[in-house]
C-alpha positions in Angstrom: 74.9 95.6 127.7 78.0 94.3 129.5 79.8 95.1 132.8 82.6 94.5 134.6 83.1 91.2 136.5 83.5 92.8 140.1 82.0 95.4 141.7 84.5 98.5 143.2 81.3 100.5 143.3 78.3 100.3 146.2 75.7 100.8 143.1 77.4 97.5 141.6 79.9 96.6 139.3 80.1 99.1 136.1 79.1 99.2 132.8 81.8 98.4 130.2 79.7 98.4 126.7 75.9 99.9 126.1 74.5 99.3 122.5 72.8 102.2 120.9 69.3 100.7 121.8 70.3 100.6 125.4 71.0 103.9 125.4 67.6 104.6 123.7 65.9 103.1 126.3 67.5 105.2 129.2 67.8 108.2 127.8 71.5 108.3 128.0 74.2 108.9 126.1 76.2 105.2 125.1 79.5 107.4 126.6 77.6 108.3 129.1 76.6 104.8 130.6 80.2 103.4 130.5 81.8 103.3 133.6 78.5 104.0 135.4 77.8 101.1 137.9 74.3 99.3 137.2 72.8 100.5 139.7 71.7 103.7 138.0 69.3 102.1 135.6 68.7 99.1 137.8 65.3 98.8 140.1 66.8 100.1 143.3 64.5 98.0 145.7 65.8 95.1 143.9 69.7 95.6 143.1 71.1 93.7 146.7 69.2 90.9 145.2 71.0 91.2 141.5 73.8 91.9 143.1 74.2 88.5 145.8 73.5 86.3 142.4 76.2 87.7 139.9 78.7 85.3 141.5 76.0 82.1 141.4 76.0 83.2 137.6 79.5 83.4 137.7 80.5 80.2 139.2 77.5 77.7 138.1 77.3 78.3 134.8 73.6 79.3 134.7 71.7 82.1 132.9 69.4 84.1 134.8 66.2 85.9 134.2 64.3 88.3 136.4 61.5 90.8 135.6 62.8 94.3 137.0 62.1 97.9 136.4 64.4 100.2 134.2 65.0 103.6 135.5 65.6 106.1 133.1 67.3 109.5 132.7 64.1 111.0 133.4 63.4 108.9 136.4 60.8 107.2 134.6 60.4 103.2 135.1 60.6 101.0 132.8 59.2 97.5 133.1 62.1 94.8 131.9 63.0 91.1 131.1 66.8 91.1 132.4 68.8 88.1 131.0 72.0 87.6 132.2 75.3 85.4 131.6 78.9 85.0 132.2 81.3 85.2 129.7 85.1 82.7 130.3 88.0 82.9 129.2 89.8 79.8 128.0 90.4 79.2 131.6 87.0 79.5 132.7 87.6 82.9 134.4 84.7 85.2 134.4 85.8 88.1 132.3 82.5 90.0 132.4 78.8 89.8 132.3 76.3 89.9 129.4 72.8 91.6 129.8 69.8 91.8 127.2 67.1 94.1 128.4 63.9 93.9 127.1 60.9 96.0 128.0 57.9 94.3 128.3 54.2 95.9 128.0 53.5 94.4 131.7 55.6 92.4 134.2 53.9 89.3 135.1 56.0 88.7 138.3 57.9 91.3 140.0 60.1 89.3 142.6 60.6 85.8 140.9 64.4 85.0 139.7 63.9 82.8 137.1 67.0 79.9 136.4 67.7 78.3 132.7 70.4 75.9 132.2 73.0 77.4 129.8 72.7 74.5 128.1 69.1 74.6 127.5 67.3 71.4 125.9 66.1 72.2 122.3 61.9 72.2 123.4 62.4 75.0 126.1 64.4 77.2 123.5 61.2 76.6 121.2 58.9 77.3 124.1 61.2 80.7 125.0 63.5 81.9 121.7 63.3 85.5 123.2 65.7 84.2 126.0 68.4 82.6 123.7 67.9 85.5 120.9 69.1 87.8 123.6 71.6 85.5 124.9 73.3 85.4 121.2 72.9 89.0 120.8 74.5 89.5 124.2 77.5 86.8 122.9 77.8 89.0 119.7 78.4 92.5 122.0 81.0 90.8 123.8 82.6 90.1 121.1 82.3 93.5 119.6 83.7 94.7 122.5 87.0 92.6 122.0 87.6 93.5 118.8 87.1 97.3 119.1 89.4 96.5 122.4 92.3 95.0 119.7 91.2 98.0 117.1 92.4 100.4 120.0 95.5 98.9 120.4 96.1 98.2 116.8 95.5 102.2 116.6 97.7 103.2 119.0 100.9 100.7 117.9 100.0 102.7 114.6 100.5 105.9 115.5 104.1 104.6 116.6 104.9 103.4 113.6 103.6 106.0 111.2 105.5 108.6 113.6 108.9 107.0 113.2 108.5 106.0 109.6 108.2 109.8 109.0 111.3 110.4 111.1 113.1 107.9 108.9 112.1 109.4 105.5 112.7 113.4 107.2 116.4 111.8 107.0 116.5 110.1 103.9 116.9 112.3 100.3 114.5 111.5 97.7 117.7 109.7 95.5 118.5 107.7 98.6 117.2 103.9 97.2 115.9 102.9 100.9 113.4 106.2 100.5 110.9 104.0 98.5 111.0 101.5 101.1 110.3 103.9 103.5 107.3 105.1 101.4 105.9 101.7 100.7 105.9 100.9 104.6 103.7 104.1 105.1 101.3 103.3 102.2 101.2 99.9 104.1 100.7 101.4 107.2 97.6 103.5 106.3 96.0 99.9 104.9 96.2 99.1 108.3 94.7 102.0 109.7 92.0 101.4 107.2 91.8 97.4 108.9 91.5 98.8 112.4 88.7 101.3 111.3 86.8 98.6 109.3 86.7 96.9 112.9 85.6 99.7 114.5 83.0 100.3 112.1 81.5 96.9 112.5 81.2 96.9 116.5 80.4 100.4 116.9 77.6 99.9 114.1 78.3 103.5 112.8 75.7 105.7 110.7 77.1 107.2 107.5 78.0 110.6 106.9 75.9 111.2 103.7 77.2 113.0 100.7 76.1 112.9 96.6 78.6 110.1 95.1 79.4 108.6 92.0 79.8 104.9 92.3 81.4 104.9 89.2 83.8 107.4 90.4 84.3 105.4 93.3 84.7 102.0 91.9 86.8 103.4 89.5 88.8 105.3 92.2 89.1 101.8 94.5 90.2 99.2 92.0 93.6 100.4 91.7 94.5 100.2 94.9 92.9 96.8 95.7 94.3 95.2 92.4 97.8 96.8 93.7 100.5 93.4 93.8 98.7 91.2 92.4 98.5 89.7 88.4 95.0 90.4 88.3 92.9 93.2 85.6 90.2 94.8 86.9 87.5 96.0 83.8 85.3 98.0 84.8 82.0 99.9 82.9 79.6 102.1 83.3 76.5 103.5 81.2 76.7 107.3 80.8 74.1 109.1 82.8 74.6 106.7 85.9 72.5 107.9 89.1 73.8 109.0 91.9 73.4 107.7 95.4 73.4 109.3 98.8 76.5 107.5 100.6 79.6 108.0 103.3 81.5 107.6 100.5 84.9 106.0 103.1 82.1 103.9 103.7 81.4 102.5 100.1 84.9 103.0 99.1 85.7 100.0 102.6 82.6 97.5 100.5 83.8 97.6 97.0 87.9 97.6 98.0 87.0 94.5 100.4 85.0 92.6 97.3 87.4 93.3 95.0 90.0 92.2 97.4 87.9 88.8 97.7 87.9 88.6 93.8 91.7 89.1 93.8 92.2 85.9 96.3 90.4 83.6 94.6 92.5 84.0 91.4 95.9 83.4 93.0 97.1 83.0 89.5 96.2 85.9 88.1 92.9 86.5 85.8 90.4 89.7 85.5 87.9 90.9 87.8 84.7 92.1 86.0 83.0 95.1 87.8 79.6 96.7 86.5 78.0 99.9 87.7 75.1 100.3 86.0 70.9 101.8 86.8 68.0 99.6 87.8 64.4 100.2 88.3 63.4 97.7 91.1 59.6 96.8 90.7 57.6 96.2 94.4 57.9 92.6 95.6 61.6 92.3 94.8 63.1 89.2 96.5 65.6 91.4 97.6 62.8 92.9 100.0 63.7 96.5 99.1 61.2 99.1 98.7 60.3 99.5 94.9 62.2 102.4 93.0 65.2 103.5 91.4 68.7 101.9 92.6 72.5 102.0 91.0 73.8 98.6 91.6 77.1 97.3 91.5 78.2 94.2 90.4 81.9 92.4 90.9 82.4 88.9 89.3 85.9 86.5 89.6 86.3 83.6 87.7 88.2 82.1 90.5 87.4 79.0 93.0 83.9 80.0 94.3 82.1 78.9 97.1 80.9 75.7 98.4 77.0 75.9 98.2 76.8 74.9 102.1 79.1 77.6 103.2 77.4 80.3 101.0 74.7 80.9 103.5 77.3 81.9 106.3 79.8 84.0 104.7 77.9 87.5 105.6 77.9 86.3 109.5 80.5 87.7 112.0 83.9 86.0 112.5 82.5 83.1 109.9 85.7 82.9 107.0 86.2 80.4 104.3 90.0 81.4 104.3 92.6 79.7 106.4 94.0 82.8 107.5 90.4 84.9 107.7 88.9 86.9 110.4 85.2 86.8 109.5 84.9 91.0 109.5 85.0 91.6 105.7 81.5 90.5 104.6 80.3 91.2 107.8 81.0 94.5 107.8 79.9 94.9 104.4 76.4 93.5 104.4 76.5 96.1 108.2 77.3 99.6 105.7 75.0 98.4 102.9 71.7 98.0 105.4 72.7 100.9 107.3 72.4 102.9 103.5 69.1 100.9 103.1 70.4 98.8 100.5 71.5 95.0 100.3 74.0 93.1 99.1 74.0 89.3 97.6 76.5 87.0 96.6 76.0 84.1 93.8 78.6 81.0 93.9 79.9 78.1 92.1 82.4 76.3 92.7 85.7 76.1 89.8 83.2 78.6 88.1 83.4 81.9 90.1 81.2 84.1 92.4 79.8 87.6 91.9 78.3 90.0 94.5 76.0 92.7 93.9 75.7 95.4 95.8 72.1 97.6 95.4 72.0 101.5 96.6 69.4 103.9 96.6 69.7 106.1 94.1 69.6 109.9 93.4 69.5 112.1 91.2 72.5 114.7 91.6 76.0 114.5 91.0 79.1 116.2 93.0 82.5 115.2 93.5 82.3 112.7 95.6 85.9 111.9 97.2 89.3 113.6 97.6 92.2 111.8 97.8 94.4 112.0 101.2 97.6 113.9 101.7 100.4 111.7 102.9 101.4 111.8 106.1 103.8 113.6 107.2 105.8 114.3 110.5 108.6 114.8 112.8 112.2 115.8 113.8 113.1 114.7 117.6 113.5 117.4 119.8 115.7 118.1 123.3 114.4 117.8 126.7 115.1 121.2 129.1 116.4 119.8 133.0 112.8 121.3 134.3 111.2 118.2 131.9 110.3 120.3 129.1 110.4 118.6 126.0 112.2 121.8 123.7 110.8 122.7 120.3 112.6 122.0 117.5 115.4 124.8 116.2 114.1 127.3 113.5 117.0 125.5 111.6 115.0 122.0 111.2 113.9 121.2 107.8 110.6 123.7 107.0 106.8 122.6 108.0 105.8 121.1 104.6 102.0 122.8 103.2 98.7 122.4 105.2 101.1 122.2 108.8 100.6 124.7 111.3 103.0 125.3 113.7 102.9 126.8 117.3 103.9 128.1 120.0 103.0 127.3 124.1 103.0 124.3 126.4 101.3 121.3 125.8 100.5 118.1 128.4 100.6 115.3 127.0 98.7 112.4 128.6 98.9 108.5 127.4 99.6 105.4 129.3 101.5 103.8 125.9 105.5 105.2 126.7 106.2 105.0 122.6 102.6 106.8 122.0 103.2 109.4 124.5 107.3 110.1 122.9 106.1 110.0 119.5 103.0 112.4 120.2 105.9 114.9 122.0 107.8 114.6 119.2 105.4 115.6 116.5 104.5 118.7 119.1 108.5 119.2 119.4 108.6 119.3 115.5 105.5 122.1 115.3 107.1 124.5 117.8 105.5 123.3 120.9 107.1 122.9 124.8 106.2 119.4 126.0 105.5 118.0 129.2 104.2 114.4 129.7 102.1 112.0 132.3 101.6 108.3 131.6 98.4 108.4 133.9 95.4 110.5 135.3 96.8 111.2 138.6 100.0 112.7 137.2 98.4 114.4 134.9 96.5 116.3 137.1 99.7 116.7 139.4 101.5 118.4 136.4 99.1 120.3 135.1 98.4 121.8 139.2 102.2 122.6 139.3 102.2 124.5 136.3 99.5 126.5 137.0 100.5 127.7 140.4 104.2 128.3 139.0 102.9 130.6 136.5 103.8 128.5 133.4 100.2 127.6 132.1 99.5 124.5 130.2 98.1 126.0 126.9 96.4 122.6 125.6 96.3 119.2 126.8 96.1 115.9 124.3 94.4 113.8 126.5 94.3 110.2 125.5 90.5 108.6 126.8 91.2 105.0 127.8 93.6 105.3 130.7 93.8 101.7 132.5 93.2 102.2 136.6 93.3 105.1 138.5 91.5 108.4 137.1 89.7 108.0 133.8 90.0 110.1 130.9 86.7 112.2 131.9 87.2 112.1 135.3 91.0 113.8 134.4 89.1 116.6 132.4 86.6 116.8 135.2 89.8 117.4 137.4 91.7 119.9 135.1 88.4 121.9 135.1 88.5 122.3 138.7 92.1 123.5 138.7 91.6 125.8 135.3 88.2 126.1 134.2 89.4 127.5 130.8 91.4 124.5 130.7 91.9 123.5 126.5 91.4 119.8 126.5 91.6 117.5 123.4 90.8 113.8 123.4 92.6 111.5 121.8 91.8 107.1 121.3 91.9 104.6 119.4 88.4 104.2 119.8 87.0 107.6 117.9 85.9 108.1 114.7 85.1 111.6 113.6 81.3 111.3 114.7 82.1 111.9 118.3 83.4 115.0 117.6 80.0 116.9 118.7 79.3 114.8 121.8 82.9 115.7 122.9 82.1 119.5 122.4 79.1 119.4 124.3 81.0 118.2 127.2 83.1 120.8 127.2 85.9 119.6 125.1 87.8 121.4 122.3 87.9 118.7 120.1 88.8 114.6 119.4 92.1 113.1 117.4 90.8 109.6 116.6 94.4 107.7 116.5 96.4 107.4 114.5 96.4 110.4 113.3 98.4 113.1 110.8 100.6 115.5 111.6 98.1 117.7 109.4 95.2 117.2 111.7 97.3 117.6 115.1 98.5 120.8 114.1 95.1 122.3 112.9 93.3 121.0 116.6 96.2 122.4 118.4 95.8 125.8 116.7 92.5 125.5 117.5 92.6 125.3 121.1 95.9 127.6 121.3 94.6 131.2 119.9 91.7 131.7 121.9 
């Protein structure tokens, strides 16, 4: 768990990032801790005396420990080994705090605060490892929490881009030479999109969305694309009557595009790339420490530079790279989607010789289709701006809504601190049929959407975007529409979704989620949603 580094709150400062078992051990929601202050799951007898030492932790560079109770949803308590630590930027400014919370069967002392140098000498972390296994793991969330932080924004800068790119090729003919350009940035673009998810994936840990799959299909399906500008073959067979597995096949498709990728690099001048898919029947007492029974496995061999033997144990560890230019997600991620489809994956290495990695999955018995390929994005024509602030809707003279777009009709508030996020969103809504009005935070928002509900020109949906910096968060902005309107049509919009909070989101009384960047596709079909009602 981490929070914030002051406290604007008298229950203490709030909570910033809650792992999944932390929210397993409260009873809460992980959405729902964030932006709570600590002092809803902290021992309240005890939290003036948490709270008085944050800044000793802050300022003397110690680590703390104290046995406290957890209070739960339920208002059960929960007896607790709290760790705690500071995490500096380079210029040794506290930037937040780090706790790992660990229920214990019975707290030896209640009221003891407990102080460990951060730089602990080796024969106290031998007589304690609990303490520094729960410091690392609290070093690793803070770091998850940057990177989905840079995700976000990589998201959102995305959704710029894709939006204007389309604008561009809306004006271009399909003899004009720069159109391929324009296509070849998009493809790009998309690769991105698929970068900033892969990051997401990894600090978010999240569980697949199962389906049949063919991982012949898929490798087949993958090696195009991640052979795509370089001079490098991919062969590739398969046994007839391969076995199924039961995968999220985006999922699989992220592994084998990021090994073959791999392969690709280390034969800078070119070469093949050997990928078998092929059935095994793994006996009990495997090395791989998998249960015994049947598995498709998937094997991808270079003959390029390998790996140095004393770097091979490292390469599946976060933000560890042997590339100059690396960032220590790929493998990472990988080995994190394999285990989370109760499989593993292993890597062989020598150096001038080549490496191969082998991936092992499950396997099943049935086969369905197991992908479809994505429609291209598409989007946007700018519209005018009426003198009451109304973005217009395009004229019924603008080039026709290509298949699978829905257009409409009504008043939608858009909400998103980013200026080129917020214009490009109005201009996709412009280019569907919709009026337009904006806010670039909560407060405004709230403001607008008050006027035009008194006036008699109701909002019809609002595209609410979740992580608004200061002021009124995004829930706190729905919690204020609802009060004005309590029909109020509300989607959310981040960086930060994938499709799996769609539910949660519902359950709070949401019409639905647009994980950025999205498709002009997808906008249209939620706004449809939440306009004919």
């Amino acid at each position: 768990m981490i929070i914030e580094p002051n406290s604007r709150h008298p229950l203490g400062p709030q909570i910033v990032f809650a792992n999944r078992a932390m929210a397993e051990l409260t009873g809460y929601f992980r959405d729902a801790l964030v932006e709570q202050p600590i002092g809803l799951i902290y021992e309240p007898e005890s939290l003036n005396h948490l709270l008085v030492r944050l800044p000793r932790v802050a300022e003397g560079g110690k680590v703390y420990e104290m046995v406290k109770e957890m209070v739960t949803r339920e208002g059960d308590r929960i007896p607790c080994r709290w760790t705690v630590s500071a995490v500096r930027d380079s210029q040794g400014r506290t930037v937040n705090f780090t706790f790992a919370v660990n229920p214990i069967q019975k707290p030896v002392v209640k009221e003891v605060l407990v102080e460990v140098p951060a730089e602990a000498p080796k024969v106290e972390k031998r007589e304690n490892p609990s303490i520094e296994e729960s410091l690392e793991k609290s070093r690793v969330e803070s770091l998850a929490l940057l990177a989905g932080g840079i995700a976000h924004d990589f998201n959102n800068v995305l959704q710029t881009i894709l939006t204007n790119l389309s604008l561009a090729k809306l004006e271009t003919s399909m003899q004009t030479p720069g159109r391929q350009f324009i296509e070849d940035a998009m493809e790009a673009t998309q690769d991105a999109q698929s970068l900033a998810q892969q990051i997401l994936d990894f600090t978010k840990g999240r569980e697949p969305m199962i389906q049949v799959a063919n991982l012949g299909d898929i490798v087949r399906g993958v090696a195009k694309l991640s052979t795509m500008g370089s001079q490098v073959r991919c062969d590739i067979a398969t046994p007839e009557g391969l076995w199924g597995v039961e995968a999220d096949v985006r999922q699989i498709r992220q592994v084998i595009h990021n090994l073959m990728v791999n392969a690709c690099q280390a034969m800078p001048g070119g070469g093949v790339v050997q990928s078998f898919v092929e059935n095994l029947n793994l006996p009990a007492n495997s090395r791989l420490g998998l249960p015994e029974g049947p598995y498709v496995v998937v094997r991808i061999r270079d003959r390029g530079c390998g790996i140095p033997e004393a770097k091979l144990s490292k390469i599946f560890e976060p933000y560890y790279t042997t590339k100059e230019n690396g960032t220590g997600i790929g493998l990472a991620t990988c080995r994190a989607i394999i285990q989370r489809h109760r499989g593993t994956i292993t890597v062989t290495s020598k150096e001038n010789v080549g490496t191969e990695f082998r991936v092992f999955l499950p396997a099943c018995q049935i086969f369905e289709d197991a992908y479809e390929e994505s429609e291209p994005v598409q989007t946007i024509e700018v519209p005018a701006r009426h003198s009451n602030g109304d973005r217009l809707p395009v004229s019924a003279s603008a080039v026709p809504l290509p298949e699978g777009v829905i257009g409409g009709q009504g008043r939608i508030l858009v909400v998103d601190d980013q200026d080129n996020v917020r214009e490009a969103a109005e201009r996709l809504l412009g280019r569907l049929g919709y009026h337009t009005v904006s806010a670039a935070n909560g407060q405004e928002a709230v403001s607008l959407f008050r006027h035009h509900v008194h006036s008699g020109d109701p909002i019809n949906a609002v595209l609410l975007d979740m992580t608004l910096p200061g002021g009124l968060s995004g829930d706190e902005v729905m919690h204020e529409l609802r009060k004005v309107d309590s029909n109020a049509r509300v989607i959310a919009t981040s960086g930060y979704f994938d499709d799996d909070a769609e539910s949660t989101f519902r359950r709070d009384g949401y019409v639905g989620i647009l994980p950025k960047p999205y498709a002009v596709e997808r906008l249209s079909q939620k706004l449809a949603e939440a306009t004919q009602h």
